[in-house]
PAPA-434914 format. One record per residue (C-alpha): x, z, y. Coordinates in pm, whole numbers. Example, Ala and Ser with C-alpha at 12.3 -4.5 7.8 and 13.67 -1.06 7.14 Angstrom:
<sites>
        u        w        v
     1230      780     -450
     1367      714     -106
</sites>
This chain:
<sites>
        u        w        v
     8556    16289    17551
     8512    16079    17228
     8725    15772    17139
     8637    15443    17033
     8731    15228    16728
     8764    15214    16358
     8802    15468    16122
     8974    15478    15814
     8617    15400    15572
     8585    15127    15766
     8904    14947    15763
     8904    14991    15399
     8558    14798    15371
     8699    14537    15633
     9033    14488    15402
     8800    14460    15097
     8602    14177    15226
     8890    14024    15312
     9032    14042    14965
     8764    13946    14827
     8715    13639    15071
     9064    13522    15007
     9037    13559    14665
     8720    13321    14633
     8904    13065    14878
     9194    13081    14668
     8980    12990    14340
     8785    12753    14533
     9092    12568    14640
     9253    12593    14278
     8921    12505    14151
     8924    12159    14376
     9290    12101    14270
     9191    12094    13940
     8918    11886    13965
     9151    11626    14198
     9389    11645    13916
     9123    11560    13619
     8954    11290    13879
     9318    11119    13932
     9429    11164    13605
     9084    11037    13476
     9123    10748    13676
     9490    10633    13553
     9420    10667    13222
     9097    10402    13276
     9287    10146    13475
     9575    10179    13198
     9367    10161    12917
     9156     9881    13078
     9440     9695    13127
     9602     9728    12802
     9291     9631    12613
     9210     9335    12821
     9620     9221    12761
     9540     9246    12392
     9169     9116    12302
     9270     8792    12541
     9572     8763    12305
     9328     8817    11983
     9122     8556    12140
     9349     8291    12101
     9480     8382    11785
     9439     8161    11507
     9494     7806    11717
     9628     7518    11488
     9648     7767    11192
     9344     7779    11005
     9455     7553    10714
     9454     7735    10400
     9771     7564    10374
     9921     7800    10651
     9716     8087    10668
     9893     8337    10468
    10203     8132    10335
    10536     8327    10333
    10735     8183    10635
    11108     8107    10711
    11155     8194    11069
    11451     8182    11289
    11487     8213    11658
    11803     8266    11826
    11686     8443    12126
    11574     8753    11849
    11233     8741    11775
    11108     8888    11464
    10837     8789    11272
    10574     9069    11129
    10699     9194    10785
    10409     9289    10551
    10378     9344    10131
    10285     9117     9863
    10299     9203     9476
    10536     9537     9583
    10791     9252     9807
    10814     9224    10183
    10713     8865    10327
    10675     8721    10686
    10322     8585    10672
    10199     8367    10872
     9843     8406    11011
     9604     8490    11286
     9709     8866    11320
     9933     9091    11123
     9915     9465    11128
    10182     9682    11023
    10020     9989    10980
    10193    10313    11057
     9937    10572    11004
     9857    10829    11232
    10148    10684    11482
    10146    10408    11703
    10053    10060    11500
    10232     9671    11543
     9982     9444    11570
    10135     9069    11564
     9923     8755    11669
    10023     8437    11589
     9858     8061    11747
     9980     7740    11845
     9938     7520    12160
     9920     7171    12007
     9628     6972    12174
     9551     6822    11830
     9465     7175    11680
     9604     7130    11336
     9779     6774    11353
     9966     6716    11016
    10123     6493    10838
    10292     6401    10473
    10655     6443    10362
    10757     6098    10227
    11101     6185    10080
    11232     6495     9918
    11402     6733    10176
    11724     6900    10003
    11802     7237    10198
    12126     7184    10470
    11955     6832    10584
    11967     6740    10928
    11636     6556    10930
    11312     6535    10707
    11069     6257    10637
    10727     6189    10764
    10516     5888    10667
    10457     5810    10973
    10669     5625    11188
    10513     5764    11522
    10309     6120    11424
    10050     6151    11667
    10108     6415    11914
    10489     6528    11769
    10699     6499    12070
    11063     6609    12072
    11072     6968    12114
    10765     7073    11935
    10731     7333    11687
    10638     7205    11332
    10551     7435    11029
    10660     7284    10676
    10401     7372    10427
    10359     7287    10063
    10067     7238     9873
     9959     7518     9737
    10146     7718     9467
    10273     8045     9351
    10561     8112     9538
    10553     7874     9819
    10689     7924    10114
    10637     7725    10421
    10929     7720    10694
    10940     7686    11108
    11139     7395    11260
    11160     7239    11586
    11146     6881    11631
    11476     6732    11862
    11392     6371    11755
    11314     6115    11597
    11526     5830    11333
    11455     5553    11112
    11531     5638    10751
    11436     5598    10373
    11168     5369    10306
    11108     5283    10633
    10975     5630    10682
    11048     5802    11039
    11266     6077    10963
    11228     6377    11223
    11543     6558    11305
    11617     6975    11304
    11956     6980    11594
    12024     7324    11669
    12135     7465    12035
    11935     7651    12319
    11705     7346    12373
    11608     7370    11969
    11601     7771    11945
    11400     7808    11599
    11591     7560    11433
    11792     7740    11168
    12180     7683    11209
    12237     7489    10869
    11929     7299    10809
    11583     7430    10644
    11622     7688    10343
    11364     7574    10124
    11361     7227     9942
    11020     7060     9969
    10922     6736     9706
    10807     6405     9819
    10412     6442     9894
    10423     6800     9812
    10465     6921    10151
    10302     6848    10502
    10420     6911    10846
    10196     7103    11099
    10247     7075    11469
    10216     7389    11689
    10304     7240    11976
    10546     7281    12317
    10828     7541    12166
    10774     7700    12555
    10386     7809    12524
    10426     7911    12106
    10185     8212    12139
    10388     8430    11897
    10313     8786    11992
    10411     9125    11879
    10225     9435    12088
    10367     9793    11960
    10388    10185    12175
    10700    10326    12243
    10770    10637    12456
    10407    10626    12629
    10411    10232    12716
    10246     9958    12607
    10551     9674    12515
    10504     9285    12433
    10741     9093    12276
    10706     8712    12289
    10848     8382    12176
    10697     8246    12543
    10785     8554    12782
    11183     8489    12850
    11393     8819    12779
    11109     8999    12579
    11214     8822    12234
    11455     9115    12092
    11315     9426    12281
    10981     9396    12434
    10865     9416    12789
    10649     9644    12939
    10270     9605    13007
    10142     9913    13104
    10252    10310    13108
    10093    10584    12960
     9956    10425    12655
    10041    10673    12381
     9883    10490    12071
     9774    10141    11946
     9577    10138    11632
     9438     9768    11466
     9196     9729    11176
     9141     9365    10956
     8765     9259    10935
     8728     9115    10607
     8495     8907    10490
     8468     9030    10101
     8183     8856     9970
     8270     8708     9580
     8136     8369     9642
     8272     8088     9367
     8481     7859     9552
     8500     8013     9901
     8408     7795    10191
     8343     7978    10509
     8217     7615    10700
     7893     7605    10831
     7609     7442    10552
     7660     7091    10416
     7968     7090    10202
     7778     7104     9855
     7810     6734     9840
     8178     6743     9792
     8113     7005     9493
     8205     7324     9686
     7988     7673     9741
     7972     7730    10059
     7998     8071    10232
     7749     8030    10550
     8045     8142    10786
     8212     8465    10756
     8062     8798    10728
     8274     9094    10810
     8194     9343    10484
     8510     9602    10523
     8730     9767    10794
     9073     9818    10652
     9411     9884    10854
     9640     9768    10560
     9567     9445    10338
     9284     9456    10080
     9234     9244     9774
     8977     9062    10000
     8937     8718     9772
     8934     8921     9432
     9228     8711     9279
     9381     9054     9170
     9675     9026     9430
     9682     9216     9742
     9810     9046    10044
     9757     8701     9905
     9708     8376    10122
     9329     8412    10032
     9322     8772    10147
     9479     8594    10497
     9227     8356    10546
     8920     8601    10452
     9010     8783    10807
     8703     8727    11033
     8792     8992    11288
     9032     9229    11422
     8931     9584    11536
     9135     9688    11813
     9167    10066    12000
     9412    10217    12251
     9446    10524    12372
     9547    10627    12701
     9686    10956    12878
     9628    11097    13230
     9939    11031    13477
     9985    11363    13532
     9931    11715    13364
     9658    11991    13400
     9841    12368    13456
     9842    12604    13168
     9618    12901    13168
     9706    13229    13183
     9835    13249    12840
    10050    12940    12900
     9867    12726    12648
     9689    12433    12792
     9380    12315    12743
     9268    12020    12886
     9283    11864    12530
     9241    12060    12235
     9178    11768    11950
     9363    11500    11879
     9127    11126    11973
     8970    10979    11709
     8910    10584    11700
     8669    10342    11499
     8432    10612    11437
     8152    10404    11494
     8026    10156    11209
     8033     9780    11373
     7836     9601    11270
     7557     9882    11212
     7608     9800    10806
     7966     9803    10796
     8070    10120    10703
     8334    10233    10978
     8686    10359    10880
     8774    10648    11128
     9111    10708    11219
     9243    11043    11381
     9550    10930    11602
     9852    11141    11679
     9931    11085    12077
    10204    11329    12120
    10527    11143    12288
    10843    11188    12140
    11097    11341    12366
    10809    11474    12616
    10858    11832    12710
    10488    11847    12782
    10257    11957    12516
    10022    11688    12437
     9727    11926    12491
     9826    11920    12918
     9704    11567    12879
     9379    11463    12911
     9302    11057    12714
     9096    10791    12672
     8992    10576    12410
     8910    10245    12429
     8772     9951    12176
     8739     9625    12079
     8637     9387    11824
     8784     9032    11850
     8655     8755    11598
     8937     8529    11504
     8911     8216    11647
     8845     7924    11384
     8877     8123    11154
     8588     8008    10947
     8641     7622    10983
     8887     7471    10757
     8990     7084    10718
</sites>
């Protein structure tokens, strides 16, 4: 009598198919994992990047307010604040100086950028007025002609500024009242304490001469939009004269932002006797410049104005636009292959590759967006770059 059931050939064909079915599952399922992983990861990295972009072209946006005298744009600025924030150092004629301007970009290469944006709050824009007496550096007070400046209330944040010279330098002070003095003149005072925080502790630095000088108001010292955005250790920080406890050491914005990189649009055009403000000027013996053009992408300062000094005031005030890119990494890694080298990434992002405007020639820059003190290689990561161009407000009209 013959038995039933399987023999030997045909188990081994039965065990086959079920390698070989387990085998595609497994793929499948490492296949979908992988995907997942690059879909998530993908997905981080946009709302990251989105985030920080937005964060910095609204700050771009606003930079500039109550600054576009070419009495402040550029000048070399005495700044003090004693809740520790720093003002952007750049180079002039081979010296460091604190500029004041629109935006400042200290440019570190290949690594992670500080872009700085400076603007006022002052509902009069660009209020000023004129130094009546000669202020002797250690004073407690300076004098206005005015007796009642429009729009200077105790508090507010005034910029001294000469007229120009070589050399000048213009200095921050905050207004903590008001006196009668010389001349009749109204004589604003510089107290120091919490209440007056960028008043320096002995009086301004910098002597200024009787109608040589002019004082700009930037308005409420609690909304001063002075802004410093820089990358450390994969997040996006902000430090800010108006964001309480951010002053010295930042605060964070977003994660997973590995690089910030900022270009200066510059208008270059050699025009005699620059006026960017719109047609209608020629009366009053100027050439004017029919607004600003952006001619050249630079990340570092240019000899925009053609005086033969890089960094100048004129350079300052020829900045139409700033270029802005960040880059931002997946949340979490891909798995190495079989080798143990990863590829998810295998060159390192490039940003500003494309020319903007189409006759600008663009100035591509090939970022480095490994993270210090990550035991992940960069290359498990996968990024995202994103871009902006920002024109800088009022930039082109001048009183």
């Amino acid at each position: 009598m013959r038995r039933h059931g399987f023999s030997i050939v045909e188990l081994m064909v039965s065990i086959v198919i079920g390698l070989l079915a387990i085998t595609f599952a497994t793929r499948l399922v490492i296949g979908g994992e992988k995907a997942k992983d690059a879909a998530v990861g993908g997905s981080d990295a946009m709302q990251n990047g989105m985030l920080a972009l937005y964060s910095l072209s609204n700050d771009a946006g606003d930079a500039g307010w109550g600054l576009n005298d070419p009495m402040l744009a550029g000048c070399n600025t005495e700044f003090s604040d004693s809740r520790g924030f720093r003002m952007a150092v750049a180079q002039r004629a081979g010296l460091d100086i604190t500029p004041l301007a629109p935006v400042v970009i200290e440019s570190r290469g290949a690594a992670p950028d500080l872009v700085t944006f400076y603007s006022g709050t002052s509902q009069t824009g660009i209020g000023s007025v004129k130094l009546a007496a000669n202020y002797t550096p250690g004073e407690s007070s300076i004098a206005v002609d005015s007796n009642s400046p429009y729009d200077f209330n105790v508090g507010d944040v005034l910029v001294v500024a000469p007229l120009a010279a070589a050399g000048a330098r213009c200095t921050v002070m905050q207004m903590s009242g008001t006196g009668s003095g010389q001349s009749s003149a109204n004589r604003l005072t510089i107290a120091t304490g919490d209440q007056f925080r960028f008043n320096p502790q002995a009086g301004l630095g910098v002597p200024y001469e009787l109608n040589m000088a002019y004082l700009y108001n930037l308005g409420s010292a609690d909304r001063l939009h002075f802004h410093t955005w820089s990358v450390s250790a994969g997040v996006l920080l902000l430090r800010a004269t108006d964001m309480p406890g951010s002053e010295a050491n930042g605060a964070s914005v977003s994660d997973n932002i590995v690089s910030l990189k900022a270009q200066y649009g510059f208008d270059n055009r050699t025009v005699p006797n620059y006026n960017p403000n719109t047609p209608g000027n020629s009366s009053w013996g100027e050439t004017t410049a029919s607004g600003m053009r952006i001619g050249a992408w630079s990340a570092t300062m240019i000899d925009a104005d053609g005086d033969g000094l890089v960094g100048g005031a004129g350079d300052y005030q020829r900045v139409g636009a700033v270029r802005l890119a960040v880059v931002a990494r997946s949340k979490s890694t891909e798995r190495p292959g079989a080798n143990g080298a990863c590829t998810a990434t295998t060159v390192l992002p490039t940003v500003f590759a494309q020319a903007a405007p189409a006759s600008v020639a663009a100035v591509p820059m090939q970022v480095n967006v490994a993270v210090a003190g990550d035991p992940v290689d960069w290359k498990c990561y996968r990024y995202r770059v994103f871009e902006t161009i920002v024109p800088i407000r009022n930039a082109q009209w001048r009183p």
